[in-house]
PyMOL CGO cylinders between C-alpha atoms (Angstrom):
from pymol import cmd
from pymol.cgo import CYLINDER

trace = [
    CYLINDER, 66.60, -101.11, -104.74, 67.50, -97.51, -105.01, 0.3, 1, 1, 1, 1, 1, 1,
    CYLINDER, 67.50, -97.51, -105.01, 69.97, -95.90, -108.11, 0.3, 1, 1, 1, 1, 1, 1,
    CYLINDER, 69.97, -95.90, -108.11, 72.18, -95.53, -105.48, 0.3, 1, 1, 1, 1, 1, 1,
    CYLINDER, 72.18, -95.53, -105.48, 72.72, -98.87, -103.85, 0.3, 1, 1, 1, 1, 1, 1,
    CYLINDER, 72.72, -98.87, -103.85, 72.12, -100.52, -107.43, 0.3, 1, 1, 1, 1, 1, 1,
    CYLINDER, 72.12, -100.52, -107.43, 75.76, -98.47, -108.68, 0.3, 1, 1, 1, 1, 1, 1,
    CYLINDER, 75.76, -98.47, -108.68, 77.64, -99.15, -104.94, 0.3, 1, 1, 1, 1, 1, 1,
    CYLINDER, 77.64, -99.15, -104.94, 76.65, -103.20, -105.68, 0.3, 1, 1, 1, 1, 1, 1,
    CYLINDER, 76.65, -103.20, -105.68, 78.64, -102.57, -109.05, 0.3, 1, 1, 1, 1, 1, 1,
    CYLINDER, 78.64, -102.57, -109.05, 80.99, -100.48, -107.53, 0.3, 1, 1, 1, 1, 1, 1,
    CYLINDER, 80.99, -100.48, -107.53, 81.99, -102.99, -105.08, 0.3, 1, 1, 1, 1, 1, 1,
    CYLINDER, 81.99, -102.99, -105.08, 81.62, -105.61, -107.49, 0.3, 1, 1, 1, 1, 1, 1,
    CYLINDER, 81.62, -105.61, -107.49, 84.21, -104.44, -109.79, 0.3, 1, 1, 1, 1, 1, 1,
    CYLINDER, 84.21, -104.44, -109.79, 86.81, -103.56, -106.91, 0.3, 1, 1, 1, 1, 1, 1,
    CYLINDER, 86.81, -103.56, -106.91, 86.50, -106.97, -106.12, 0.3, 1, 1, 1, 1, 1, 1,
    CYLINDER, 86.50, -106.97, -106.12, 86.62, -108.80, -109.49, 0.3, 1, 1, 1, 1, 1, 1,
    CYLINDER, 86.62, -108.80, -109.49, 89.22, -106.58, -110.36, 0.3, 1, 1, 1, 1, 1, 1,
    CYLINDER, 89.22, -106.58, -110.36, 91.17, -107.64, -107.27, 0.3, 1, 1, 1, 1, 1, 1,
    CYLINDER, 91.17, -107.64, -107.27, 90.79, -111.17, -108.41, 0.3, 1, 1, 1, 1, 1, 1,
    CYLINDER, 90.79, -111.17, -108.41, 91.40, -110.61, -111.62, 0.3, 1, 1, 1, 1, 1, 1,
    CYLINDER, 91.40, -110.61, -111.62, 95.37, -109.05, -110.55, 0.3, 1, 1, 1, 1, 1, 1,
    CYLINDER, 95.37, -109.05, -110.55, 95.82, -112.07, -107.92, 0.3, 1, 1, 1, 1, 1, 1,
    CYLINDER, 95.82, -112.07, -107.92, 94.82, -114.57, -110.37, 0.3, 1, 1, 1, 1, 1, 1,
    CYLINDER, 94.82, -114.57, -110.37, 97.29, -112.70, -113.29, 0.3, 1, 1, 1, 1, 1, 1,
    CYLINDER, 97.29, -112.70, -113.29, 100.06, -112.63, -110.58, 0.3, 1, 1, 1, 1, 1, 1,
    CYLINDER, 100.06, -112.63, -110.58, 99.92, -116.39, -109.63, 0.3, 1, 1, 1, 1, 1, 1,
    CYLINDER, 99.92, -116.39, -109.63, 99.83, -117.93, -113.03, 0.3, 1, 1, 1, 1, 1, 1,
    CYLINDER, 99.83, -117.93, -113.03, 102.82, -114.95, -114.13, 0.3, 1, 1, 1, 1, 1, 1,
    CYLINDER, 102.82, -114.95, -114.13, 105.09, -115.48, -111.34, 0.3, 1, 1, 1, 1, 1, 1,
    CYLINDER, 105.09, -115.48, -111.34, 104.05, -119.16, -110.19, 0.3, 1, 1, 1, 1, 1, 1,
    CYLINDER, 104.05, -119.16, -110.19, 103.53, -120.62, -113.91, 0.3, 1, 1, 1, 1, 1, 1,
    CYLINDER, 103.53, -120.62, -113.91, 106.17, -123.71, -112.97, 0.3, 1, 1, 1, 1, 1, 1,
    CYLINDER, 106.17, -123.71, -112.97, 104.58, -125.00, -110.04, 0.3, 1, 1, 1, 1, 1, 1,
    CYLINDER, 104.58, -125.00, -110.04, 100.95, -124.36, -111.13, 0.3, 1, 1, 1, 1, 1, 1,
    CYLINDER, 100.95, -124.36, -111.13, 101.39, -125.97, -114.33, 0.3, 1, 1, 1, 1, 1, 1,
    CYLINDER, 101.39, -125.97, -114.33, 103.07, -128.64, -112.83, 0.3, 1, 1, 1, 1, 1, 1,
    CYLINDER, 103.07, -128.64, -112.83, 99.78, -128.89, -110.57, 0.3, 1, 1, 1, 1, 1, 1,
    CYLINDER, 99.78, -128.89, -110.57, 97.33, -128.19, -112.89, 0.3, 1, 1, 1, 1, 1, 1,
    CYLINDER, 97.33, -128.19, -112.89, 98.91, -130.77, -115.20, 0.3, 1, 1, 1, 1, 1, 1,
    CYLINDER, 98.91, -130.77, -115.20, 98.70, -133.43, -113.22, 0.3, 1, 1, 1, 1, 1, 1,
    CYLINDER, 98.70, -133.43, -113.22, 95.21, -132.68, -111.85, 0.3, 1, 1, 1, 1, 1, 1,
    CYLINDER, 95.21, -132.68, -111.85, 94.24, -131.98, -115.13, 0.3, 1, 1, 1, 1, 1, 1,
    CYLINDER, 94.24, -131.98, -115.13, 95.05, -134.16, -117.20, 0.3, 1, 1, 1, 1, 1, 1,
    CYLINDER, 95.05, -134.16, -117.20, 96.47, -131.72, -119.26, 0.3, 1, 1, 1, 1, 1, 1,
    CYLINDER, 96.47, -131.72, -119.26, 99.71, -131.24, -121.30, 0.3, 1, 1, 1, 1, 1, 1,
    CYLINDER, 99.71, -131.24, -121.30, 101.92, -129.08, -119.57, 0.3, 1, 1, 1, 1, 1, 1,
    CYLINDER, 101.92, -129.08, -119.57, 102.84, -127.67, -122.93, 0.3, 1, 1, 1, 1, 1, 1,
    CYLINDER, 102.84, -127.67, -122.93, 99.15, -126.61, -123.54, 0.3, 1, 1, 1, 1, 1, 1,
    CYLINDER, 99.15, -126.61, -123.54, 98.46, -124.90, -120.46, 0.3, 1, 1, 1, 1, 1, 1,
    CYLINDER, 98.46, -124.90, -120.46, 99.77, -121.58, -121.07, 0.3, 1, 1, 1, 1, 1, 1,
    CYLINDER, 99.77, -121.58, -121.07, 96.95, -121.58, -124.10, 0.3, 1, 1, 1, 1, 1, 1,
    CYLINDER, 96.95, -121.58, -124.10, 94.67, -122.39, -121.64, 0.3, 1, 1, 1, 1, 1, 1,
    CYLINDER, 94.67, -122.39, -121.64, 95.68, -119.81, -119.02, 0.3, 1, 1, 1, 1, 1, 1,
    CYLINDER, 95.68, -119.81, -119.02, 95.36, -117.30, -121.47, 0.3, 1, 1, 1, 1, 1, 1,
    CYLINDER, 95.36, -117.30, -121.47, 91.67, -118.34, -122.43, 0.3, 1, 1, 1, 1, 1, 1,
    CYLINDER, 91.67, -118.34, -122.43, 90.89, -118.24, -118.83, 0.3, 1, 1, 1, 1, 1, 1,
    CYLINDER, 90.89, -118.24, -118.83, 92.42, -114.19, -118.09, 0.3, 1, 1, 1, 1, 1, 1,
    CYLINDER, 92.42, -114.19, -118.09, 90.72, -113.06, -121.13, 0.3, 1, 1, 1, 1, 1, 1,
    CYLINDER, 90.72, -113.06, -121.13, 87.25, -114.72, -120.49, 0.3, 1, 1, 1, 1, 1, 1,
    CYLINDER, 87.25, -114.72, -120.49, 87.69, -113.12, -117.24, 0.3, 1, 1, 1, 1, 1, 1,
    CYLINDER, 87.69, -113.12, -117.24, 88.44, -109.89, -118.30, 0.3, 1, 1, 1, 1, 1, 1,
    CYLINDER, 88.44, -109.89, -118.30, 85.67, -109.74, -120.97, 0.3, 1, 1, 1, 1, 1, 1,
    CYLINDER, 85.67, -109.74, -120.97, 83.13, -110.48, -118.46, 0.3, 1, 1, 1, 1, 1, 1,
    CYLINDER, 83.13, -110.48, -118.46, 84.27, -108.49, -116.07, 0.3, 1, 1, 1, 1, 1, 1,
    CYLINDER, 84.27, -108.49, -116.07, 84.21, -105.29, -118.55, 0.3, 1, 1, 1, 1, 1, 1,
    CYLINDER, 84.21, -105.29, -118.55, 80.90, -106.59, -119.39, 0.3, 1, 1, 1, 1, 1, 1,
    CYLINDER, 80.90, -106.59, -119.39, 79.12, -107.32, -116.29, 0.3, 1, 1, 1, 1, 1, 1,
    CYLINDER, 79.12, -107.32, -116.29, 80.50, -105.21, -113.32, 0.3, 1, 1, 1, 1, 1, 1,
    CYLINDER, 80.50, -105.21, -113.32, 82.57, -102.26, -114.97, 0.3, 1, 1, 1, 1, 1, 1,
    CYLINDER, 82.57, -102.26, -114.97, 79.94, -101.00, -118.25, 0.3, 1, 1, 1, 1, 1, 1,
    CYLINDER, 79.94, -101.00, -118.25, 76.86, -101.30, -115.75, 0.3, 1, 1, 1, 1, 1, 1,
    CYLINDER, 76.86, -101.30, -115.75, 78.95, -99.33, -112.95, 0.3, 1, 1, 1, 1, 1, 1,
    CYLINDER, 78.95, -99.33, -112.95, 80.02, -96.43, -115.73, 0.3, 1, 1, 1, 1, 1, 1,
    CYLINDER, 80.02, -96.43, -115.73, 76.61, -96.21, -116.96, 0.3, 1, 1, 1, 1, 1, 1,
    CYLINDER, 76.61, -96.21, -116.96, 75.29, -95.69, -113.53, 0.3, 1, 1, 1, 1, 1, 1,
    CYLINDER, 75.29, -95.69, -113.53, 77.46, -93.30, -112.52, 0.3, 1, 1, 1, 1, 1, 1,
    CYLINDER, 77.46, -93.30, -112.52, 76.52, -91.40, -115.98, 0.3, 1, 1, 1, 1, 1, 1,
    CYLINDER, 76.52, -91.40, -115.98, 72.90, -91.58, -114.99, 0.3, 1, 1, 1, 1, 1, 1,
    CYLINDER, 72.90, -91.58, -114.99, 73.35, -90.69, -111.72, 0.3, 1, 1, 1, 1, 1, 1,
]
cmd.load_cgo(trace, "trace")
């Protein structure tokens, strides 16, 4: 795999991740009665807990995605 494929993969992987990342944030911001309500009952969960959780989640996400897509497509494009 060429330098140049190996930083579009990232490239492409970030735009995506951080297009999930903004749907996800949207949902839980503007649909956080109805999902909770969902996720609650699926769950198992105390509605009263979830926004803990949901905050966990979008930070773990976040991290990784800094981590894994965005640092390795910057340091390509430094190298490059």
């Amino acid at each position: 795999m060429s330098l140049a494929q190996l930083t579009a993969f990232f490239g492409w992987c970030t735009v995506i991740n951080f297009a999930v990342l903004c749907i996800t944030s949207l949902i839980l911001v503007l649909g956080r009665g109805p999902i909770s309500a969902m996720h609650s009952r699926l769950m198992g969960v105390a509605e009263t807990r979830l926004p803990h959780l949901y905050f966990q989640f979008i930070a773990f996400y976040k991290l990784t995605f800094l981590v894994f897509n965005l640092a390795p497509y910057i340091a390509l494009r430094i190298i490059a």
